[in-house]
GUKOL-82274 format. One record per residue (C-alpha): x, y, z; residue number from 0. Coordinates in pm, whole numbers. Example, Ala and Ser with C-alpha at 12.3 -4.5 7.8 and 13.67 -1.06 7.14 Angstrom:
<tises>
east;north;up;kero
1230;-450;780;0
1367;-106;714;1
</tises>
This chain:
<tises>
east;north;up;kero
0;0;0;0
153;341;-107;1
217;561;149;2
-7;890;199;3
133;1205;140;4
81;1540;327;5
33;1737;-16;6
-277;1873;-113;7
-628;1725;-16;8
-488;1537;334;9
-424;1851;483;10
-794;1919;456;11
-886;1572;597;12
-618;1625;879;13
-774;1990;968;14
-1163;1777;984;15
-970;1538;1186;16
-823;1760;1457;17
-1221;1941;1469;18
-1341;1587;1561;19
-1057;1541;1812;20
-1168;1876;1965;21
-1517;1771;2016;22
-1452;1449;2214;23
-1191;1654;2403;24
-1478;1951;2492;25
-1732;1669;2571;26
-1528;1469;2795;27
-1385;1750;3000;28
-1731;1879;3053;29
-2006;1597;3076;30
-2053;1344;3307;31
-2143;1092;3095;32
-2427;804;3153;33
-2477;619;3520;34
-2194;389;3339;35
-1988;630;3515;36
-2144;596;3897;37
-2076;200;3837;38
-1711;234;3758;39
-1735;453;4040;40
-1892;187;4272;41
-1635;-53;4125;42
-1340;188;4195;43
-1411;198;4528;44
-1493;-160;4617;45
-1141;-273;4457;46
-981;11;4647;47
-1163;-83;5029;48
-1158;-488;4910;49
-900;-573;4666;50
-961;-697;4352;51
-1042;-1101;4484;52
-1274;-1007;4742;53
-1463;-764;4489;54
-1474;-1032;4263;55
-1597;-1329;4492;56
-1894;-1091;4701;57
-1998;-878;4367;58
-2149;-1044;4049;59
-2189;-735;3897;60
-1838;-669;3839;61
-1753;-851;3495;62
-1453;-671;3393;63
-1126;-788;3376;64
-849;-751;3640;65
-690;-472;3464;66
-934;-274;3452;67
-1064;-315;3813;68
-715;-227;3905;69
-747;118;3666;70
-1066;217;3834;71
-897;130;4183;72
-644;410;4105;73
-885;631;3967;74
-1081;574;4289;75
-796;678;4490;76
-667;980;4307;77
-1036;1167;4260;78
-1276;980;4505;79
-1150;896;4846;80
-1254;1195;4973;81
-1602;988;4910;82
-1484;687;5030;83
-1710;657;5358;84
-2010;762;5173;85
-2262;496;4979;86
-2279;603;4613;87
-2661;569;4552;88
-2758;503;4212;89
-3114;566;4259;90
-3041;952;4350;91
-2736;1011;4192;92
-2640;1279;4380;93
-2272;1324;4375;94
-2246;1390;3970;95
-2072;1724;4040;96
-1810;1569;4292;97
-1717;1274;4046;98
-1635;1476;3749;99
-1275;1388;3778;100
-1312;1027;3825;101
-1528;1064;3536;102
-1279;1221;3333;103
-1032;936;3441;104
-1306;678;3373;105
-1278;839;2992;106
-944;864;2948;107
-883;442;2798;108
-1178;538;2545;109
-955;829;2416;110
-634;678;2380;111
-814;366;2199;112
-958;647;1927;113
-637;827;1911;114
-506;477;1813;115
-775;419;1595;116
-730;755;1447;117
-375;664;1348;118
-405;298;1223;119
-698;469;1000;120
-430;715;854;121
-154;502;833;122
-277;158;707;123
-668;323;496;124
-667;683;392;125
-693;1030;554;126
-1005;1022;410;127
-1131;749;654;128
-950;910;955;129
-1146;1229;870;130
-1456;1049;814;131
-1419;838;1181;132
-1298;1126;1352;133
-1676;1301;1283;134
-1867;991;1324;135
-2090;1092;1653;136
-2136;738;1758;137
-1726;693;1884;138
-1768;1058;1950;139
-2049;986;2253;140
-1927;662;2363;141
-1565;798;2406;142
-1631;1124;2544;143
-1955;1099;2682;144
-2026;736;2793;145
-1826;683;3055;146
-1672;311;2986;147
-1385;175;2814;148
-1534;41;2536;149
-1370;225;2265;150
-996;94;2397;151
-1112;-309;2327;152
-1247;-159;1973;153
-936;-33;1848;154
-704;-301;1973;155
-931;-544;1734;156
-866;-329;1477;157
-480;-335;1500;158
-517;-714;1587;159
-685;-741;1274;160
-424;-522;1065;161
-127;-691;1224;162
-249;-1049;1119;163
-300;-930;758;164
58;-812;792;165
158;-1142;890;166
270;-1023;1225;167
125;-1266;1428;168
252;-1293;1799;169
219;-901;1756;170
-171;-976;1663;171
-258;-1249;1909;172
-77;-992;2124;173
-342;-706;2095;174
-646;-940;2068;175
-566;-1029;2451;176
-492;-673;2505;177
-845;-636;2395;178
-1007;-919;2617;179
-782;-730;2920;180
-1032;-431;2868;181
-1345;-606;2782;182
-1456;-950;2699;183
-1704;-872;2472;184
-1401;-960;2154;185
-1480;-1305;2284;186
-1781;-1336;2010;187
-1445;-1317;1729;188
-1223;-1607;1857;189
-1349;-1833;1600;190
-1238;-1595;1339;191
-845;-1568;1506;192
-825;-1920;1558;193
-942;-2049;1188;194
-760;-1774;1009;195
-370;-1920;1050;196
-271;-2112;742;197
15;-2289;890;198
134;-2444;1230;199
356;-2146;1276;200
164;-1929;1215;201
-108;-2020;1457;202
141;-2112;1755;203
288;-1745;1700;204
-29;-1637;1721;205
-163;-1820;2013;206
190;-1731;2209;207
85;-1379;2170;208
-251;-1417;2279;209
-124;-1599;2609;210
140;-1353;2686;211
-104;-1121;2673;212
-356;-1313;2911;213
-101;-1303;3178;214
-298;-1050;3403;215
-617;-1277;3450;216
-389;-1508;3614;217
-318;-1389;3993;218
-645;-1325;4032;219
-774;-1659;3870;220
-590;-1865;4111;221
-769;-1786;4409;222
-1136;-1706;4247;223
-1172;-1841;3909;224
-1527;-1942;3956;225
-1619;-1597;4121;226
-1451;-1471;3805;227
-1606;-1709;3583;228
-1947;-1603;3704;229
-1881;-1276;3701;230
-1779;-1220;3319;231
-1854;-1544;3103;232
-2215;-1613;3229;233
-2315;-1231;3246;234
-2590;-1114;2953;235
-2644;-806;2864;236
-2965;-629;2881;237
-3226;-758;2645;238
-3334;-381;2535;239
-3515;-279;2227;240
-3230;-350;2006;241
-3252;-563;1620;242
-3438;-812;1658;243
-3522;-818;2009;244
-3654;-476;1982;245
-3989;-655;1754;246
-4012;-919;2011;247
-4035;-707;2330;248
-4255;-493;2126;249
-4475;-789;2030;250
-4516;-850;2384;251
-4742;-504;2401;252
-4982;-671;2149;253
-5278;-927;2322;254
-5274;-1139;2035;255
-4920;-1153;1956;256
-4783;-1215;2266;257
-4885;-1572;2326;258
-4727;-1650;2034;259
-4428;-1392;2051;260
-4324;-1515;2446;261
-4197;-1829;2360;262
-3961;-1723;2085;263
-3824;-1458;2271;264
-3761;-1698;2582;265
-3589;-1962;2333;266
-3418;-1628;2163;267
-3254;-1480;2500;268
-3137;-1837;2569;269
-2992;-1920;2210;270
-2894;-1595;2125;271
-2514;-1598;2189;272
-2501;-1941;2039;273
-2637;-1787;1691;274
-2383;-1502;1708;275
-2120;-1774;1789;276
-2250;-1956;1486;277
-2267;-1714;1262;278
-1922;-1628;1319;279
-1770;-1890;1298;280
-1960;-1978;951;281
-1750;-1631;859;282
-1403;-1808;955;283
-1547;-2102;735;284
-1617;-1922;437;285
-1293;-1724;433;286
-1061;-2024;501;287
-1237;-2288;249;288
-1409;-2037;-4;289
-1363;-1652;-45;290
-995;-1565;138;291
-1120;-1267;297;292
-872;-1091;493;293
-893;-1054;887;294
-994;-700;883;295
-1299;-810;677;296
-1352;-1102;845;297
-1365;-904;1167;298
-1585;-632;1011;299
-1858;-901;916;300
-1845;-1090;1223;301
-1877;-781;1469;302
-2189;-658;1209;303
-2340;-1019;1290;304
-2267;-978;1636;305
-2497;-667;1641;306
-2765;-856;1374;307
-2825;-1147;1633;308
-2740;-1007;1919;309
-2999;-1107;2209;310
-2820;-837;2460;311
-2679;-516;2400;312
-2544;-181;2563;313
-2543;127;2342;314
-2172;186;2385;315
-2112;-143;2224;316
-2152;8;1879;317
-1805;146;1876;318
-1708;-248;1787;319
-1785;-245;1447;320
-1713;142;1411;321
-1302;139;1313;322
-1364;-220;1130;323
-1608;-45;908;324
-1448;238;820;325
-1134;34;709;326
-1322;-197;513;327
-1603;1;347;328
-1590;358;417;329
-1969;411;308;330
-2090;119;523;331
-1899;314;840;332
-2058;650;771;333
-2366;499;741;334
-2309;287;1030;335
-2171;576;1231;336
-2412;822;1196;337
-2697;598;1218;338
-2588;436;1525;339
-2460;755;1640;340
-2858;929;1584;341
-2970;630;1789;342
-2750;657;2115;343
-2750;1025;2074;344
-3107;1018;2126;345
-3132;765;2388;346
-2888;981;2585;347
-3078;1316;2574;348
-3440;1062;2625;349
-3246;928;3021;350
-3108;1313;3024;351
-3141;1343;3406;352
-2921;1663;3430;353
-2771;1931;3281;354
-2469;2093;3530;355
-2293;1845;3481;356
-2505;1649;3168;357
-2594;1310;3309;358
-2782;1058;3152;359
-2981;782;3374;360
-3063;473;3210;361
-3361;228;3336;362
-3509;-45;3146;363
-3545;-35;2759;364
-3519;188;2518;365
-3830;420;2532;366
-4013;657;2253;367
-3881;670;1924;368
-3577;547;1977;369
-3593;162;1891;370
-3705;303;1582;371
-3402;450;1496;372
-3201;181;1604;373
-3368;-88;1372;374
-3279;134;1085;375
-2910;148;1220;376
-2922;-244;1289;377
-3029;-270;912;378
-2767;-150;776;379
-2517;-365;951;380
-2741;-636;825;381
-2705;-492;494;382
-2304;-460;492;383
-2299;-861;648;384
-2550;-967;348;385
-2355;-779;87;386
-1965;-890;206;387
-2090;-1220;258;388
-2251;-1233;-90;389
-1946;-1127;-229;390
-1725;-1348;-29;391
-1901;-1685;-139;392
-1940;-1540;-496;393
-1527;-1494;-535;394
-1437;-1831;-572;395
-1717;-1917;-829;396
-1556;-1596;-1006;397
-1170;-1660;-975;398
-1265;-2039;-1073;399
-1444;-1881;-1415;400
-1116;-1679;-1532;401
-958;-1832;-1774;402
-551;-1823;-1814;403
-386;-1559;-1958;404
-703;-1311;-1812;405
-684;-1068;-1589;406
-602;-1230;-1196;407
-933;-1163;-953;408
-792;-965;-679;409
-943;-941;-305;410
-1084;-577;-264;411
-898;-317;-89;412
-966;-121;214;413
-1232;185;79;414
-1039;493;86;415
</tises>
């Protein structure tokens, strides 16, 4: 891939750039963010009176890994010890205005995962695509706003992704544990990093990575592995009015749909994660017996079918498929960023609970017109997965069809 040059137009797509690094700087130095931010808060605090074990064995509800329970321990103890005989209340979230700097600190692995994602978009795609994610509001709210780390685990799959296509594999199995060390959502991909190695050495490199990089679960997993095993691997997310759940919670409202709608959406919450899992792993399938898609497009399709099936889901999760997007089809993540982006940003000001400092208090699903929004955002992930895949399984039948001497079928390139 040539390398960009700083004449002419990327100047331009630098200076948009820099205006969409401004904005996520301006909202997270003055917004509070969602009640995402009072949990880390709660977590914080329990690792830094507990320990990390003990918050583990007496708290289901903290599913994150050890790394970052230790990161919101020393948040805790630079911003809110002050606090630290008080009882954080979720119910009246009162202390918004004394936790703005844990807040801020809370932020702070969301921004360096897009400042990473910034660069891997103008080194390895285009300026045009770092311009183009820079503005997308979805990353822009979920870094700056949110108040979780979810943007850090999204741009370590993306360099995962770019390393392995660069055949630097303990370097990729490397950053997909760095990703599972923020989040374990990444999980729903393993199928696609473990079927994508051609060759022995190839895969061992890439699995020596990937353990070297899983070193930090393992003090904590020798005294509560089944505390932590509870904790993240059987935890769900929410069943809100997301995809397809969003028509069968809705069906629910109707008397003579929801005999027949209750049953399928008890089977669906159950068998959900095995679809995705499926689905996925019909991806690695495809590219390693049929089409020879590349990891970042493998990983683009994969995290749109995550979002497609998905029984669960968390509005900051749609950073995920964000970076992979915009690598892989730039008009799929525009379309995918600003859709998703209209449908958080709205369910944000919806739970607006205040204003000095903005705070936004989630309850139970999505309300108003808001799951409207989000089916036509969750449509056009199904859309890009439908499309790639179509293409994919259509590339053999093609390269098999040319005839020698003729022109060689090529993969597609990153969009610029």
């Amino acid at each position: 891939m040539e390398r960009k040059t700083w004449s002419g137009a990327p100047w331009l797509w630098l200076a948009l750039g820099v205006l969409g690094v401004a904005v996520r700087l301006g909202l997270w130095w003055g917004t509070f963010g969602s009640n995402d931010s009072y949990i880390w808060a709660i977590h914080g605090q329990r690792v830094f009176q507990l320990g990390l074990t003990r918050t583990y064995e007496l708290f289901s509800d903290f599913n994150h890994p050890p790394l970052m329970g230790l990161y919101a321990r020393w948040a805790w103890s630079v911003t809110g010890e002050l606090l630290a005989n008080n009882t954080l209340n979720l119910e009246t979230v009162g202390n918004a205005g004394e936790l703005m700097g844990f807040a801020r600190l809370m932020k702070l692995p969301g921004l360096l995962g897009e400042a990473l994602v910034l660069w891997a978009l103008w080194r390895f795609a285009s300026p045009r695509a770092f311009a183009a994610y820079a503005l997308l509001p979805a990353p822009i709210l979920v870094s700056s706003y949110h108040g979780n780390t979810d943007c850090l685990y999204a741009a370590f799959v993306l360099l995962a992704a770019l390393m392995f296509d660069q055949r630097r594999y303990f370097l990729s199995g490397l950053l997909w544990s760095a990703a599972l060390n923020v989040k374990l959502l990444p999980l729903a991909l393993l199928p696609i990093v473990l079927l994508a190695p051609r060759d022995w050495r190839a895969f061992l490199r890439l699995v020596a990575g990937g353990v070297l990089g899983l070193l930090p679960f393992l003090p904590p997993a020798l005294t509560v592995a089944a505390s932590m095993y509870r904790n993240m691997l059987t935890y769900n997310s929410r069943p809100d009015n997301w995809g397809l759940m969003a028509f069968l919670n809705l069906s629910l409202e109707i008397p003579n749909l929801s005999p027949f709608f209750w049953p399928v959406r008890t089977w669906f919450l159950e068998a959900g994660r095995y679809l995705v899992l499926g689905s996925i792993t019909a991806v690695a399938l495809l590219s390693r017996f049929r089409s020879g898609m590349t990891m970042a497009q493998q990983a683009a399709v994969g995290s749109a079918l995550f979002f497609v099936l998905a029984p669960g889901f968390g509005v900051q999760y749609v950073v995920l498929a964000a970076p992979l997007l915009c690598f892989v089809d730039l008009r799929a993540g525009l379309r995918w960023g600003w859709a998703s982006g209209l449908f958080i940003g709205l369910v944000y000001w919806i739970y607006l609970r205040t204003l000095s400092p903005p705070l936004s208090y989630f309850t139970v699903f999505f309300p108003g017109p808001a799951p409207v929004v989000g089916i036509l955002a969750w449509a056009v992930l199904g859309h890009f997965a439908w499309t790639h895949l179509w293409t994919a399984w259509r590339r053999r039948e093609v390269s098999l069809s040319v005839q020698p001497g003729s022109e060689a079928v090529t993969a597609p390139r990153p969009a610029a």
